[in-house]
VEXLUM-830675 format. One line per 2 residues: number of its first residue (from 1); their letters; for each residue x, y, z of C-alpha. Coordinates in steps of 0.2 Angstrom, whole numbers, padded with zeros to 4 digits. Layout:
! VEXLUM-830675
NUM> A> X/Y/Z ~ ...
! end
This chain:
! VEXLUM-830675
1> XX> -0055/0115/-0032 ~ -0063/0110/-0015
3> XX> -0055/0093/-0018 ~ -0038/0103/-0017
5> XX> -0040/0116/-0005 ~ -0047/0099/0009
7> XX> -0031/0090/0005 ~ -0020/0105/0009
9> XX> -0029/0106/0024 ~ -0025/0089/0028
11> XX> -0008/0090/0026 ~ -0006/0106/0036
13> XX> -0012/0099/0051 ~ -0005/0083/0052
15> XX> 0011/0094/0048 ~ 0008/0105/0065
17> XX> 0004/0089/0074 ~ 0017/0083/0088
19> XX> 0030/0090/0079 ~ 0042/0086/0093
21> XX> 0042/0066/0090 ~ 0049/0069/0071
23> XX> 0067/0064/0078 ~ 0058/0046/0086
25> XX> 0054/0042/0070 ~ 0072/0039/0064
27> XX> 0082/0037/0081 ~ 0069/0028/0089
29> XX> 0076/0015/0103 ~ 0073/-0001/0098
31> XX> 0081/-0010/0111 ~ 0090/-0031/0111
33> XX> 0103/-0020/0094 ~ 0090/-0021/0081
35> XX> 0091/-0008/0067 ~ 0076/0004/0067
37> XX> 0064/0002/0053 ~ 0067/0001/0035
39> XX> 0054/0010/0032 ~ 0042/0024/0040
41> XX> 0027/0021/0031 ~ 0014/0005/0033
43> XX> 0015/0004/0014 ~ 0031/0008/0003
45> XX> 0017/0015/-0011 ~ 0006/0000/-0014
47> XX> 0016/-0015/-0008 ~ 0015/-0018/0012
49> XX> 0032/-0014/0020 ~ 0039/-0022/0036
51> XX> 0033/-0010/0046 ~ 0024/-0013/0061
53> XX> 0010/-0006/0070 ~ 0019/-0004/0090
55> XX> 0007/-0014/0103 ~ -0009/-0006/0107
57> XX> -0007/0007/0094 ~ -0022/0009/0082
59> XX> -0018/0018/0065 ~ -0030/0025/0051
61> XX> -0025/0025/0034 ~ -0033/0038/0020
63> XX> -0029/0031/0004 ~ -0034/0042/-0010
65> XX> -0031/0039/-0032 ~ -0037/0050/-0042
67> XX> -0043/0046/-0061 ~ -0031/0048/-0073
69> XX> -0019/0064/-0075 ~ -0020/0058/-0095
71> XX> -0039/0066/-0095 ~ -0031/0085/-0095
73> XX> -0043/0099/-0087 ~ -0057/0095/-0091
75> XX> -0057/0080/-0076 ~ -0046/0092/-0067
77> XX> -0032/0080/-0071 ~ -0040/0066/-0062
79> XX> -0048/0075/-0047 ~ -0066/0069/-0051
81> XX> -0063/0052/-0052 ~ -0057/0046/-0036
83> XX> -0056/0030/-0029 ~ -0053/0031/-0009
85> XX> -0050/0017/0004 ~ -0051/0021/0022
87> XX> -0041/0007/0035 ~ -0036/0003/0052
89> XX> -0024/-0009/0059 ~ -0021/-0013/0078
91> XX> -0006/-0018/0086 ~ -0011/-0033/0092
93> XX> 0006/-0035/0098 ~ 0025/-0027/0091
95> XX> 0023/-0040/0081 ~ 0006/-0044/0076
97> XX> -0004/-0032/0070 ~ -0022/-0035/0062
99> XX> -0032/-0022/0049 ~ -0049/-0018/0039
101> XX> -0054/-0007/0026 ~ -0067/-0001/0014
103> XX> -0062/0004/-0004 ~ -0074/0012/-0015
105> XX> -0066/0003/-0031 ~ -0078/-0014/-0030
107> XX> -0084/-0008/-0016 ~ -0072/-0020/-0007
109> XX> -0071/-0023/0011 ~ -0053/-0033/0018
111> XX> -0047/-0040/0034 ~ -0029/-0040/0035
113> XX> -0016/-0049/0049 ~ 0002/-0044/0047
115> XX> 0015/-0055/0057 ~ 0034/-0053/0060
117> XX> 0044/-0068/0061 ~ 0063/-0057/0060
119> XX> 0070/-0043/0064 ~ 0086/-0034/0057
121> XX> 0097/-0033/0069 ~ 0115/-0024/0069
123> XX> 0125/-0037/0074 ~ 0114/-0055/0067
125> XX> 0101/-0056/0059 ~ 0103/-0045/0041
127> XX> 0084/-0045/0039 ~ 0068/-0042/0042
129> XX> 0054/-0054/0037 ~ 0034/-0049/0038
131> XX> 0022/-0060/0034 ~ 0006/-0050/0028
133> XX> -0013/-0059/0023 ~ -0027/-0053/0019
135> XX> -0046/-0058/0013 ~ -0056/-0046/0002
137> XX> -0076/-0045/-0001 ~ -0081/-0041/-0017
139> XX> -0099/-0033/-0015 ~ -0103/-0023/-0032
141> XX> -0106/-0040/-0039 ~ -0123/-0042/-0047
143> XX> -0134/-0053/-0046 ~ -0143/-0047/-0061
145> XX> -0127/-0046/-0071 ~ -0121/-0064/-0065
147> XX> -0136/-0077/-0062 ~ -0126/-0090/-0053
149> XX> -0118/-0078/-0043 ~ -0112/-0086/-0024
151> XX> -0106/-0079/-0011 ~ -0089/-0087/-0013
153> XX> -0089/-0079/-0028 ~ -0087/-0062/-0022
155> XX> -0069/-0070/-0011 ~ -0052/-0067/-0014
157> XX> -0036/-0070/-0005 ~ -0019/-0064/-0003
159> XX> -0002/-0071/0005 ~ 0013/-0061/0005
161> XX> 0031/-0063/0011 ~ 0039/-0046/0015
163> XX> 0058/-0047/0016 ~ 0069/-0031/0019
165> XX> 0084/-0022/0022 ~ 0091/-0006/0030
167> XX> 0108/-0007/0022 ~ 0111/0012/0031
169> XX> 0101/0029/0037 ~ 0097/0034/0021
171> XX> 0094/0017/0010 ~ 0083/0001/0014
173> XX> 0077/-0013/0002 ~ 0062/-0025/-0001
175> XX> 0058/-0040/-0009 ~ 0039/-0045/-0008
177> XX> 0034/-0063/-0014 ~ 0015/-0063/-0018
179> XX> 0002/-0076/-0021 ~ -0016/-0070/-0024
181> XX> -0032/-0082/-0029 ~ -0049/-0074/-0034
183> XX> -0061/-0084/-0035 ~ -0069/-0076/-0049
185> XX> -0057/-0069/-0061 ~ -0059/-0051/-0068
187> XX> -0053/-0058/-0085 ~ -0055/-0073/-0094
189> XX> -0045/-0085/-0096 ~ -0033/-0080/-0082
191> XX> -0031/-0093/-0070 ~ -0040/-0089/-0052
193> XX> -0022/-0092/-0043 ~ -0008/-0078/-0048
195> XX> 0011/-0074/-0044 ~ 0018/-0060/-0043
197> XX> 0035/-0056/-0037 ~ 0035/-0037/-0029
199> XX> 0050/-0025/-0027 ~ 0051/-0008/-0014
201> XX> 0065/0003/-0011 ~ 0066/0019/-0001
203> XX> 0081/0034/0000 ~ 0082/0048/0011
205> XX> 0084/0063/0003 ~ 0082/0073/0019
207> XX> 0077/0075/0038 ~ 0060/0074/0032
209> XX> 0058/0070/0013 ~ 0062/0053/0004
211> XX> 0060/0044/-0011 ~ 0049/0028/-0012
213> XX> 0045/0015/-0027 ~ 0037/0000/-0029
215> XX> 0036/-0013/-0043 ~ 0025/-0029/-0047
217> XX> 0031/-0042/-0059 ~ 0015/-0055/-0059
219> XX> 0023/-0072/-0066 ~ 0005/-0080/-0076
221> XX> -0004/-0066/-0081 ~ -0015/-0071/-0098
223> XX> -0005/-0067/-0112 ~ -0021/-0059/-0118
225> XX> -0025/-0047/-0103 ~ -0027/-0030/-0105
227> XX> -0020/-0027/-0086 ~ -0002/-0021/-0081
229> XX> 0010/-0022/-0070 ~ 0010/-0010/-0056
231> XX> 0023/0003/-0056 ~ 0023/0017/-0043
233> XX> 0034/0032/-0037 ~ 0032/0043/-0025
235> XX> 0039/0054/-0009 ~ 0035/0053/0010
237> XX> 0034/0066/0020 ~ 0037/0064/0039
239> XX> 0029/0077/0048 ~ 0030/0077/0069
241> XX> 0027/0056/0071 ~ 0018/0054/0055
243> XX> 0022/0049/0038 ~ 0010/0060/0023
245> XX> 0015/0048/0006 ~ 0013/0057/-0010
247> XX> 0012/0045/-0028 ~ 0010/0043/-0046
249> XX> 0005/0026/-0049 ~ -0004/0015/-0067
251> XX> -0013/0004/-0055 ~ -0028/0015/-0045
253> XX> -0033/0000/-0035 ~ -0026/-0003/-0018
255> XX> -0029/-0020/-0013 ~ -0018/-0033/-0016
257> XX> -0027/-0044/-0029 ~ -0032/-0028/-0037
259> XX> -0017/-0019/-0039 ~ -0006/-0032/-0044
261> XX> -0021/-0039/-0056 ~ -0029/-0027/-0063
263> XX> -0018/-0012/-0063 ~ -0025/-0002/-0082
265> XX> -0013/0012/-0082 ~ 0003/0013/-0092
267> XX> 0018/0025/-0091 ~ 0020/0026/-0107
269> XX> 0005/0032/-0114 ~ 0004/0046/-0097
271> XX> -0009/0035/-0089 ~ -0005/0037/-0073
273> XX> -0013/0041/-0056 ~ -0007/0055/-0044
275> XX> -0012/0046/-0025 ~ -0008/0050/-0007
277> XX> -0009/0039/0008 ~ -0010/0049/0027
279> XX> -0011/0040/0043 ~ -0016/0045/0060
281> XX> -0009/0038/0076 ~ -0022/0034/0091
! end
């Protein structure tokens, strides 16, 4: 219950924040005709969106998955087993923007750096392109556990292309073309060097309020693995410059490698994880 009553708290102050910038988030002035962005959220749920970090802005991202809603009351529906991941990214410039986090799940560290190379414009270009990478630590690795354990062991690395569209106010696309290599495998036999081929989409349903997905096909996943593909839906919330995200997703891993690898959840069965992700402008 103290779990709940801290994240309505959260929410209720980032909703009495700057309330007055809520109209920049959609009519901001972007300047040479290019659209404004597809998205208004750093993430779509778990995919990276074009979005940029403006220059000289630093944002902190609180990224929360409880355990499964499948384990009923008596884990509160997920509330008491959290995994959390806390992140900052810095405009560099408009255009590049560079990041790092903790998650609790591996206890993972990652360095990010995000680059546009297009922008949508409303007369050229149609859209925008985003290239986003990122390097993770994996430090729960045991020595014990692992004898010949190395430091390159505990390595993995992530390139995505991030291509998307406003096609109006309401309705953006985005097509994410992923490769991830983990040097040491979470599953065997799967290969350290995986595919995946992500999709997002977002609809305004109101001034403040739309709906957000995101899928991951991964392309050479063992036939044999006991991991799924990452499915997520959720709503963002857009309150005075901010955007609060709200989700159920089957994969409670954030990262990149881990979402898209080792996602455990299925839809099917109700195993699925209620998240949110809420960011602060500094």
């Amino acid at each position: 219950m103290k779990k709940l009553l801290y994240i309505f708290c959260l929410v209720s102050f980032f909703g009495n924040a700057q309330d007055e910038l809520l109209d920049e988030i959609d009519n901001q002035t972007t300047g040479e005709n290019y659209k404004s962005a597809a998205f208004k959220g750093l993430k779509i749920v778990n995919f990276e969106s074009t979005k940029m970090v403006s220059q000289k802005e630093l944002y902190f991202v609180v990224s929360h998955r409880f355990g499964s809603i499948e384990t009923g009351i008596s884990d509160f529906f997920g509330l008491d087993q959290a995994v959390t991941r806390l992140n900052f990214i810095y405009g560099i410039s408009d255009g590049v923007n560079i990041g790092i986090s903790r998650s609790s799940f591996q206890k993972t560290y990652e360095t990010s750096l995000k680059l546009r190379l297009l922008r949508q414009k409303s007369n050229g270009m149609p859209f925008t392109v985003v290239l986003f990478n990122s390097l993770l630590i994996n430090t729960v690795l045991d020595k014990d556990e692992l004898p010949g354990l190395e430091f390159k062991h505990r390595l993995s690395y992530a390139v995505q292309a991030l291509i998307s569209r406003k096609f109006s106010k309401d309705f953006s696309l985005e097509i994410i073309p992923s490769v991830f290599h983990d040097n040491l495998v979470a599953f065997d036999p799967q290969t350290n060097t995986q595919y995946a081929l992500g999709f997002g989409g977002r609809h305004k349903l109101s001034k403040r309020w739309s709906i957000n997905f995101d899928y991951g096909l991964h392309l050479n996943r063992a036939s044999n693995s006991p991991f799924k593909n990452p499915l997520s839906i959720g709503f963002d919330l857009e309150t005075g410059g901010h955007v609060f995200q709200l989700h159920f997703t089957n994969a409670q891993p954030m990262n990149v490698n881990t979402f898209l690898g080792q996602a455990t959840g299925d839809w099917a069965d109700g195993n699925i994880f209620f998240g949110f992700n809420l960011s602060r402008i500094f």
